[in-house]
MDAnalysis code that builds the backbone (N, CA, C; Angstrom):
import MDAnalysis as mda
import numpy as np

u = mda.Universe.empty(516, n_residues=172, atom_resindex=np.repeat(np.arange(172), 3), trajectory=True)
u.add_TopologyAttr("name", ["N", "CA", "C"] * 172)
u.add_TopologyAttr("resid", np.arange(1, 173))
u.add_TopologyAttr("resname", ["UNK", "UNK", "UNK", "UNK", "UNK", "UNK", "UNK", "UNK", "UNK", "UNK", "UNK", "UNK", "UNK", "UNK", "UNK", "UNK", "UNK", "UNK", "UNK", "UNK", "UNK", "UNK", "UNK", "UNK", "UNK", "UNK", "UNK", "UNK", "UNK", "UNK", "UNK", "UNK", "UNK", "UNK", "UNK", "UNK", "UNK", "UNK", "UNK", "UNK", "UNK", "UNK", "UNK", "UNK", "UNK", "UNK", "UNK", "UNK", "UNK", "UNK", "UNK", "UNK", "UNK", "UNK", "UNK", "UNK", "UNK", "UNK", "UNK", "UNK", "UNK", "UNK", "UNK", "UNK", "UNK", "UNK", "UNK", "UNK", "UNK", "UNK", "UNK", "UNK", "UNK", "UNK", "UNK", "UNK", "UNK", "UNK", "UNK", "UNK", "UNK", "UNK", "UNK", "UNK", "UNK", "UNK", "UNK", "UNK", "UNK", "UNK", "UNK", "UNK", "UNK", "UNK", "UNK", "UNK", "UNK", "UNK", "UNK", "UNK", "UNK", "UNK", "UNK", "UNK", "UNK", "UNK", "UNK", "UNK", "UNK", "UNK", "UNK", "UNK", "UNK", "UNK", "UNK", "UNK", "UNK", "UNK", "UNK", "UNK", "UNK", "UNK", "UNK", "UNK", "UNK", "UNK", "UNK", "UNK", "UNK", "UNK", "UNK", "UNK", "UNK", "UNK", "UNK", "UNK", "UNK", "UNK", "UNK", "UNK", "UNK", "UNK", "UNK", "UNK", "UNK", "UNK", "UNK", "UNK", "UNK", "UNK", "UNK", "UNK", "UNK", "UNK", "UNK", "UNK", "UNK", "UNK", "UNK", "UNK", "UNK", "UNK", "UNK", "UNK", "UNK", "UNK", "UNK", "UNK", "UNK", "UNK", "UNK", "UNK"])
u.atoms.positions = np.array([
    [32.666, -6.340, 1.664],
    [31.777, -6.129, 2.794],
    [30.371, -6.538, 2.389],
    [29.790, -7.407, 3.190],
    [28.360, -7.856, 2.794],
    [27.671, -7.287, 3.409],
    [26.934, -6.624, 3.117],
    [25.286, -5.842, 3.308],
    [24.071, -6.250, 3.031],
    [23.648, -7.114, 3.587],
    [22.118, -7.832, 2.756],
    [21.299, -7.111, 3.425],
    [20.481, -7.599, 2.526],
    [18.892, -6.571, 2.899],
    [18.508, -6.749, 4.438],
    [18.326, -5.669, 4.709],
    [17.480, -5.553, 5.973],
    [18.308, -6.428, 7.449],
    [19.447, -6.836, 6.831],
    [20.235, -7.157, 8.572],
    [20.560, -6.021, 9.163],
    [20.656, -6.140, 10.110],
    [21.540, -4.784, 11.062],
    [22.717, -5.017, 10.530],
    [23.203, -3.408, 10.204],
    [24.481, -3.304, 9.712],
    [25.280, -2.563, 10.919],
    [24.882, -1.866, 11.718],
    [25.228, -1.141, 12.515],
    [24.330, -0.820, 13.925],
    [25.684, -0.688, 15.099],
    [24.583, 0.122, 15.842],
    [25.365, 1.302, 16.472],
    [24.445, 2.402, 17.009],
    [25.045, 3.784, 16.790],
    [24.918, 4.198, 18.232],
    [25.655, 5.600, 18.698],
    [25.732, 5.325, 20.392],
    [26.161, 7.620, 19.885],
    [25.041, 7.494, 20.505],
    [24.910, 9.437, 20.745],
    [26.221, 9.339, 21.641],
    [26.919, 10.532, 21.597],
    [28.280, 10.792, 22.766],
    [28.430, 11.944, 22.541],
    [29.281, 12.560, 23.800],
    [29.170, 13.854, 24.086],
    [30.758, 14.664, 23.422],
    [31.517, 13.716, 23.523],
    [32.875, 13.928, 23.068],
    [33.882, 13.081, 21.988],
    [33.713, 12.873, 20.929],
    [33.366, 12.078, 19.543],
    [34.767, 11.232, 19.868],
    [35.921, 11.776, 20.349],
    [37.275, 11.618, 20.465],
    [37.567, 10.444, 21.652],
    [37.031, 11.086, 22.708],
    [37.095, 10.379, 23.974],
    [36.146, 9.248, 24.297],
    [34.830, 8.952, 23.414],
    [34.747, 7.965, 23.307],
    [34.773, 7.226, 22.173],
    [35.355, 7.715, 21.303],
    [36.392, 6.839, 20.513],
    [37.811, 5.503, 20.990],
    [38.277, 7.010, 21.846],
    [39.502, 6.005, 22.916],
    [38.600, 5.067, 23.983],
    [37.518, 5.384, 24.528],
    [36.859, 4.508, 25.474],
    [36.636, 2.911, 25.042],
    [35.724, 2.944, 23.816],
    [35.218, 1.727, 22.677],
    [36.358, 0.965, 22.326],
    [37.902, 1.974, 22.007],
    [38.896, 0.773, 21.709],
    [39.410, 0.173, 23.037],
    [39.660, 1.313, 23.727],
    [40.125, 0.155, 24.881],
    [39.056, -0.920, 25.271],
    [37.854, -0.732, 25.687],
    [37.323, -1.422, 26.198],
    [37.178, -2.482, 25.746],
    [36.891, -2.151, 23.628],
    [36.392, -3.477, 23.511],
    [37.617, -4.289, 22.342],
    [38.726, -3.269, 22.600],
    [40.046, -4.027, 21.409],
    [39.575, -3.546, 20.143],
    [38.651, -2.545, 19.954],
    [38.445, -2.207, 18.230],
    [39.082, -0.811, 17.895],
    [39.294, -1.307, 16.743],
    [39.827, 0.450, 15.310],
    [40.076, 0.128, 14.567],
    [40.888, 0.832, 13.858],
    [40.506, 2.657, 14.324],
    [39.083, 2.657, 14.119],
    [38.860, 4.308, 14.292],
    [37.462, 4.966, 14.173],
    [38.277, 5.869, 12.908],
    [37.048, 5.506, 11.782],
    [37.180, 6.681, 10.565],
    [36.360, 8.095, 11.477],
    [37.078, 9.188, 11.656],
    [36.351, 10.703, 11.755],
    [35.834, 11.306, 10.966],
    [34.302, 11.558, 10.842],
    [34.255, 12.437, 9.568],
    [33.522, 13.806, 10.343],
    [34.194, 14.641, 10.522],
    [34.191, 16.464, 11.267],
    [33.100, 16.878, 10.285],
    [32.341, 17.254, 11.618],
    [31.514, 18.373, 11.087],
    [30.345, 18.581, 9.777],
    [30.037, 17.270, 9.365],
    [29.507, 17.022, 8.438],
    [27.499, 17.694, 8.346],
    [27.248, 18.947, 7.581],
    [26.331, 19.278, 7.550],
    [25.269, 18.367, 6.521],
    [24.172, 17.687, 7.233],
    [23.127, 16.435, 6.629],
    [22.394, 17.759, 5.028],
    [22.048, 17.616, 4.074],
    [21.224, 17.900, 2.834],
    [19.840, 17.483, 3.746],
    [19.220, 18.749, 2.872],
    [17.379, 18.291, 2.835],
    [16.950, 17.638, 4.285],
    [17.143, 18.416, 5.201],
    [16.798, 17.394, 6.688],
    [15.356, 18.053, 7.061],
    [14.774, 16.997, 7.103],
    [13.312, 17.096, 7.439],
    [13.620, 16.445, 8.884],
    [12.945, 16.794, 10.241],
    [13.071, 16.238, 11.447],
    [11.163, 16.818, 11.784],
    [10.481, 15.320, 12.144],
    [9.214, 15.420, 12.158],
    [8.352, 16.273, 11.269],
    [8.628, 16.526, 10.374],
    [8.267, 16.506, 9.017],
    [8.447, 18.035, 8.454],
    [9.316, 18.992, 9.526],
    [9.232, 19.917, 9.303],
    [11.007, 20.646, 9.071],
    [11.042, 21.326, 8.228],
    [12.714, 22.052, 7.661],
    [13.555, 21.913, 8.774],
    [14.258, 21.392, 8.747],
    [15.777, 21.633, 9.829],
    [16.925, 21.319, 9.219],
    [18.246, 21.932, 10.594],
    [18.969, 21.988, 9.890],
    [19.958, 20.615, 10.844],
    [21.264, 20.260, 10.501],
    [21.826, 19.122, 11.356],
    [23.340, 19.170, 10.765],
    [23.818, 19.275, 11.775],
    [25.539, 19.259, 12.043],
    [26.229, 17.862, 13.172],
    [26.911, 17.235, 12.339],
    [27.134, 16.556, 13.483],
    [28.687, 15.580, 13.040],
    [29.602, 15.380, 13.987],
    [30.632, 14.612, 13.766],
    [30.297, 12.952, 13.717],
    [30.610, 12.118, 13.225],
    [30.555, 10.714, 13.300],
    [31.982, 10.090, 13.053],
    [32.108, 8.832, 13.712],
    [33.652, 8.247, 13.758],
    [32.668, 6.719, 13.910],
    [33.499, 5.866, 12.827],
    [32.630, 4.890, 12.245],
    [33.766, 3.561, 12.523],
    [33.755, 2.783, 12.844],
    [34.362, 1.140, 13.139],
    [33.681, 0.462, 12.898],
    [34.803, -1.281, 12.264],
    [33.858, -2.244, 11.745],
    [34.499, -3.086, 12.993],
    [33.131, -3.383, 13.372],
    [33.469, -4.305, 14.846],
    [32.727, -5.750, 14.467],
    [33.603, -6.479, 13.793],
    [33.187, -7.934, 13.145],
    [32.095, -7.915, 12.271],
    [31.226, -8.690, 12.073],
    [30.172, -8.173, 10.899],
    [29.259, -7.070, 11.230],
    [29.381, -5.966, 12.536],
    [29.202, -4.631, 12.983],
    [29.670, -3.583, 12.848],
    [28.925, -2.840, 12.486],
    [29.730, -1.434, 12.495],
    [29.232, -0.131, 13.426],
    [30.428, 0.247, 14.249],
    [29.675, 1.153, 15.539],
    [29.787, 2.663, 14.672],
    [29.034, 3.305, 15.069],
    [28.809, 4.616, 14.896],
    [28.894, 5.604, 16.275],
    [29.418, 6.280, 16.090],
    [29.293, 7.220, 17.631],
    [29.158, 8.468, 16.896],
    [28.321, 9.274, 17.252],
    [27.800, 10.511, 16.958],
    [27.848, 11.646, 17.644],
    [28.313, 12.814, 17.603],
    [28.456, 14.136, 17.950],
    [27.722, 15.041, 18.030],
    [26.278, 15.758, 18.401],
    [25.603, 16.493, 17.312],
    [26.017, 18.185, 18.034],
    [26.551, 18.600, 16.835],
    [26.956, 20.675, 16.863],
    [25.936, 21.281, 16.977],
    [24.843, 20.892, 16.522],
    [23.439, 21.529, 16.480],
    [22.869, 21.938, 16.978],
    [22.160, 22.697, 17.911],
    [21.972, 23.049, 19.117],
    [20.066, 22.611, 19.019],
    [19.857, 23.049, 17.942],
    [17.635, 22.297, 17.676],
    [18.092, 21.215, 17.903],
    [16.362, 20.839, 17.739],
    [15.622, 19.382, 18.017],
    [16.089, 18.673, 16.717],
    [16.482, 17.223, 17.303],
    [16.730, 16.212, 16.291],
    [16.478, 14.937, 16.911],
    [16.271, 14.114, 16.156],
    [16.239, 12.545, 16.468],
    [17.484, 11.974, 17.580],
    [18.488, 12.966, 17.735],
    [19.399, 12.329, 18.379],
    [19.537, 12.908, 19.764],
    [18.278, 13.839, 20.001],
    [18.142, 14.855, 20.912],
    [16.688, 14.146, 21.596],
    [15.924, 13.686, 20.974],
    [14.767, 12.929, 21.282],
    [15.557, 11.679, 21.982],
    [16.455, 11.363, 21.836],
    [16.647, 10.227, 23.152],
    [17.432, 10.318, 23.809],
    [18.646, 10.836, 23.385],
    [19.395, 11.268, 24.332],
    [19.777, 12.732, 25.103],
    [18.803, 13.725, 25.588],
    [18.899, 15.284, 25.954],
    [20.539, 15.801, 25.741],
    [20.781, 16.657, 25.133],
    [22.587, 17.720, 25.960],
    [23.320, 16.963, 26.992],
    [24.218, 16.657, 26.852],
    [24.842, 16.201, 27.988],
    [24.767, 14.857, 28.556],
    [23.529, 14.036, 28.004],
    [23.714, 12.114, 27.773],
    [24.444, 12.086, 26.626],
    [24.562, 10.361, 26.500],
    [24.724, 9.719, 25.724],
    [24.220, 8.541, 26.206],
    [24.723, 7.449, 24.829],
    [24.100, 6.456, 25.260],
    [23.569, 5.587, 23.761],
    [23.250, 4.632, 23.688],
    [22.861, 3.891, 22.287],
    [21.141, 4.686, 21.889],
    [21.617, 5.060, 20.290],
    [20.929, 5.739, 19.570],
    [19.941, 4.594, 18.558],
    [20.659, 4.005, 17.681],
    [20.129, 3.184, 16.494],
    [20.257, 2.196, 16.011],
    [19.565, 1.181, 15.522],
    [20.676, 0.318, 14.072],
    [20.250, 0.604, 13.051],
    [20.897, 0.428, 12.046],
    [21.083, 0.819, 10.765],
    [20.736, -0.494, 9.867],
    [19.962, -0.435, 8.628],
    [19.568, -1.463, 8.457],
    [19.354, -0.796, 6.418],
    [19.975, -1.508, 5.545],
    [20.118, -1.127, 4.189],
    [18.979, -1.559, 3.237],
    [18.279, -0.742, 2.722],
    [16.967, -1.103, 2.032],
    [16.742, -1.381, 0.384],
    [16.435, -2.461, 0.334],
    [15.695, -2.820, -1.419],
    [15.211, -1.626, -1.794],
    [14.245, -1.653, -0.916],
    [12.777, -0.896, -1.680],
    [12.797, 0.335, -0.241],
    [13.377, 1.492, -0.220],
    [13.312, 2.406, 0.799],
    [11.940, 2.693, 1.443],
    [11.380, 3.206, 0.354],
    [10.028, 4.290, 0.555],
    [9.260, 2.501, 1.143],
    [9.201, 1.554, 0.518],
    [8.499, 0.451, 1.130],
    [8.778, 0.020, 2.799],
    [9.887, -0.731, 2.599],
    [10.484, -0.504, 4.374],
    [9.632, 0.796, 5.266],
    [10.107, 1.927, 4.818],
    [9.925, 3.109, 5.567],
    [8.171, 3.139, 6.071],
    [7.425, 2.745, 4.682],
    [6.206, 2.489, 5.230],
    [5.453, 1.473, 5.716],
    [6.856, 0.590, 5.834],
    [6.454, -0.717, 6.865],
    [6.443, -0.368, 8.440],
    [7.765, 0.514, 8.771],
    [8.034, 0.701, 9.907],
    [6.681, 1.534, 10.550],
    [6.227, 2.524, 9.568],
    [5.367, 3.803, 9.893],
    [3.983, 2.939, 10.505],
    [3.362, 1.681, 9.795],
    [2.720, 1.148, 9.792],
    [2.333, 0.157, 11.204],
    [3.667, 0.107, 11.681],
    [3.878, -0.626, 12.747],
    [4.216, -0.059, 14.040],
    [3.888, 1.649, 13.849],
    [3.890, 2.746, 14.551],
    [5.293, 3.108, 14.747],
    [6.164, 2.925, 13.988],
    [7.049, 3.941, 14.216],
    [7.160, 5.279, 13.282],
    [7.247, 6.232, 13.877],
    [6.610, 7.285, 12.875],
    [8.575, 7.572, 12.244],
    [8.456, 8.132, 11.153],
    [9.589, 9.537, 10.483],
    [10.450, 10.254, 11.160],
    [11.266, 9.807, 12.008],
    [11.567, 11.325, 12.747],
    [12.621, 12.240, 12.188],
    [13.508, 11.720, 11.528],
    [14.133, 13.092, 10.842],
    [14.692, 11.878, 9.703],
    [14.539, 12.363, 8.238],
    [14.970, 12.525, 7.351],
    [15.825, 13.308, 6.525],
    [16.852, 12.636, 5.966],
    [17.622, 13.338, 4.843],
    [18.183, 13.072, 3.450],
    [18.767, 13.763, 2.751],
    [19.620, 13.537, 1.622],
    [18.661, 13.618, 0.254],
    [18.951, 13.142, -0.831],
    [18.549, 13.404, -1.871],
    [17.471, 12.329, -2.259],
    [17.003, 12.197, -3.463],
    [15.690, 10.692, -3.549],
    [16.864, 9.757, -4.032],
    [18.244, 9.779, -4.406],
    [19.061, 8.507, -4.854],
    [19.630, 8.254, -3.233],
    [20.073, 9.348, -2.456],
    [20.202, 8.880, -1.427],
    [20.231, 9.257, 0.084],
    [18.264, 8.809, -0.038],
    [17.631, 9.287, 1.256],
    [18.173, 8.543, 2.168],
    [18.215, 9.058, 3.167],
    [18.470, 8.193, 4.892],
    [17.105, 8.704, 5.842],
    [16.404, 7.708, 6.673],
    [15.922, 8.376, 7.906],
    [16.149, 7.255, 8.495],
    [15.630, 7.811, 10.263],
    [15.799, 7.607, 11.308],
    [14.196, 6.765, 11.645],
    [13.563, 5.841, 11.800],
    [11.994, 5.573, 11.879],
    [12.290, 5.116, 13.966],
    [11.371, 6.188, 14.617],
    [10.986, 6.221, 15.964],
    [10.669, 5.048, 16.497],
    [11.388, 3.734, 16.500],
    [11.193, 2.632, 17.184],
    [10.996, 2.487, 18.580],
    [11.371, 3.451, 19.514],
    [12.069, 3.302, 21.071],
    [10.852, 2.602, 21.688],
    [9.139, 2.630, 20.989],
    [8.309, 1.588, 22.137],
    [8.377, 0.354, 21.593],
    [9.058, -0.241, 20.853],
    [9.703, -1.732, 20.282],
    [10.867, -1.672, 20.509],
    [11.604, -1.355, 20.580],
    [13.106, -1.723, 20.490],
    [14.344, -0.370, 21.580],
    [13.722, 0.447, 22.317],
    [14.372, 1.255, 22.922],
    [15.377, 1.972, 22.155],
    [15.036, 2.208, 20.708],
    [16.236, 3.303, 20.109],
    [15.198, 3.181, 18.697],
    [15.984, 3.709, 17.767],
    [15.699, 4.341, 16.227],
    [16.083, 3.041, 15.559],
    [15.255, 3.271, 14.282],
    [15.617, 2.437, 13.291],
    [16.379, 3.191, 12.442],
    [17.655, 3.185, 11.355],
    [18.087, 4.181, 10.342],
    [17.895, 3.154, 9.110],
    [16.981, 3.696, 8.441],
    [17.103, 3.334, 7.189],
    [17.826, 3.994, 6.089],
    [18.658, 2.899, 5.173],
    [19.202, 3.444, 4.078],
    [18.890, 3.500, 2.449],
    [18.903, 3.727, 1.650],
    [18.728, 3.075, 0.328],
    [19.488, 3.189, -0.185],
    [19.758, 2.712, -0.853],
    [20.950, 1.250, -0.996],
    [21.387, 2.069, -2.408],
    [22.542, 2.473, -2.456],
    [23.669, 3.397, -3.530],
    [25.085, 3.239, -3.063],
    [25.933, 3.619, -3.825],
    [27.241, 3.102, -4.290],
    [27.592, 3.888, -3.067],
    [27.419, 5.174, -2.667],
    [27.766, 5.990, -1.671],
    [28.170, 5.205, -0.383],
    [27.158, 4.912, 0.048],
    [27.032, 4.196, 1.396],
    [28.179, 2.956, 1.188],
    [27.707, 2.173, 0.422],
    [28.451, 0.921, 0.261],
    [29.870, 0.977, 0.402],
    [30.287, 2.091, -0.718],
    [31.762, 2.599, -0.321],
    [31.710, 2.378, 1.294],
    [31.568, 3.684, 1.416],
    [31.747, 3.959, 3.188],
    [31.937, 2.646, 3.752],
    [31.099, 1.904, 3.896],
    [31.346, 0.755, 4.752],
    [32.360, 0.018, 4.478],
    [32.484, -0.457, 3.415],
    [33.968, -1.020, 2.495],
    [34.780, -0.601, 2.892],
    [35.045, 0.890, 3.104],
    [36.570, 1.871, 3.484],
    [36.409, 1.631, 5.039],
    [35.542, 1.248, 5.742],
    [35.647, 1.327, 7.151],
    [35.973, -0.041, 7.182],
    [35.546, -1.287, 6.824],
    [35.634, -2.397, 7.017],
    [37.308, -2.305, 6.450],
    [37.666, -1.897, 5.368],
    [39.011, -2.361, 5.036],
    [39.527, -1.308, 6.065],
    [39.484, -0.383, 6.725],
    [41.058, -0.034, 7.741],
    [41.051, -0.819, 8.774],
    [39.765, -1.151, 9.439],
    [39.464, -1.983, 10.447],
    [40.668, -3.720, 10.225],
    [40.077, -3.819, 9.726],
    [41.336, -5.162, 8.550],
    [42.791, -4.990, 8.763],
    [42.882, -3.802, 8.733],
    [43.989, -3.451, 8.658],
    [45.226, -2.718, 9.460],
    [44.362, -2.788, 10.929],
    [44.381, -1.622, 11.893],
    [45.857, -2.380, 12.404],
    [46.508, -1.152, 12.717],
    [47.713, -1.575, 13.500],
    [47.356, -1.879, 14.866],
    [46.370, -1.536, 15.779],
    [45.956, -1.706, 17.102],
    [46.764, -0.090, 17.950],
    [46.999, 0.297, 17.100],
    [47.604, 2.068, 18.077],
    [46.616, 2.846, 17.779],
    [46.203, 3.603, 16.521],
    [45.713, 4.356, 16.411],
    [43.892, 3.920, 16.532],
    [43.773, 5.343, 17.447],
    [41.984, 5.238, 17.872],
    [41.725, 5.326, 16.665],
    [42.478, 6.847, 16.424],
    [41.247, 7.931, 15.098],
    [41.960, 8.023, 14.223],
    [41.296, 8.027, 12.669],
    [41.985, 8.110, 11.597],
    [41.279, 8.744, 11.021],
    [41.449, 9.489, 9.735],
    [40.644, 10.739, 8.757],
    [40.638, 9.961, 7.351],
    [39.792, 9.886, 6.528],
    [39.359, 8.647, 5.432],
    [40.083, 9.467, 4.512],
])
């Protein structure tokens, strides 16, 4: 799976029911499976620069050199995924974009007015979200770039490869 710097690797779509539009995306657009990963509580989440906490399901497909994300959030606070889409929308959230130099990117975006809006994970492997929506109508997600992630995409790209065309959802 190739990941170069700074292409869109992904784009991500808030939903209200992680399952059902899972089945929606394959029918509509012929893709799977979706890897499920339940319930996954985010480390260290800073959301506008202040302690929070974040729960949320994701089910991940490699849709040609794309990878969709559809997101769940359990959480009931304010989060980046609540800032665009309220309870009860959905709708396209982000792209995802893998970083050289994190903290650099991050203060490229900031610079160009998109501010921080929720951050997480450890300093080997931070993720945030940078507030694009008055350029680009959604979030930027930045990554920095560790074996972690890379996996992930690899394991999504290889079932995708490999998909029988029946199954929506699969568990990694």
């Amino acid at each position: 799976m190739d990941m170069p710097y700074g292409a869109i690797v992904q784009q991500a779509y808030v939903v209200n029911d992680i399952e059902a539009a899972a089945a929606r995306f394959s029918k509509t657009f012929g893709i799977g499976p979706f890897v499920l990963l339940e319930h996954i509580k985010l480390p260290e989440v800073l959301y506008r620069g202040q302690p929070a906490e974040m729960e949320l399901s994701a089910a991940l497909c490699q849709a040609g050199p794309i990878q969709i994300e559809l997101i769940q959030q359990h959480y009931d606070g304010p989060s980046c995924y609540r800032d665009t889409w309220p309870k009860g929308q959905e709708g396209f959230h982000h792209v995802a974009v893998l970083c050289e130099d994190f903290e650099a990117e991050r203060a490229r975006y900031e610079a160009m007015g998109c501010p921080t809006a929720m951050i997480f994970g450890t300093r080997e492997t931070r993720t945030c979200y940078m507030d694009a929506r008055h350029m680009s109508n959604g979030m930027v997600e930045l990554y920095t770039d560790y074996k972690g992630i890379r996996d992930l995409y690899r394991m999504v790209s290889d079932r995708a490869r490999t998909w029988d065309g029946k199954s929506v959802i699969v568990r990694p």
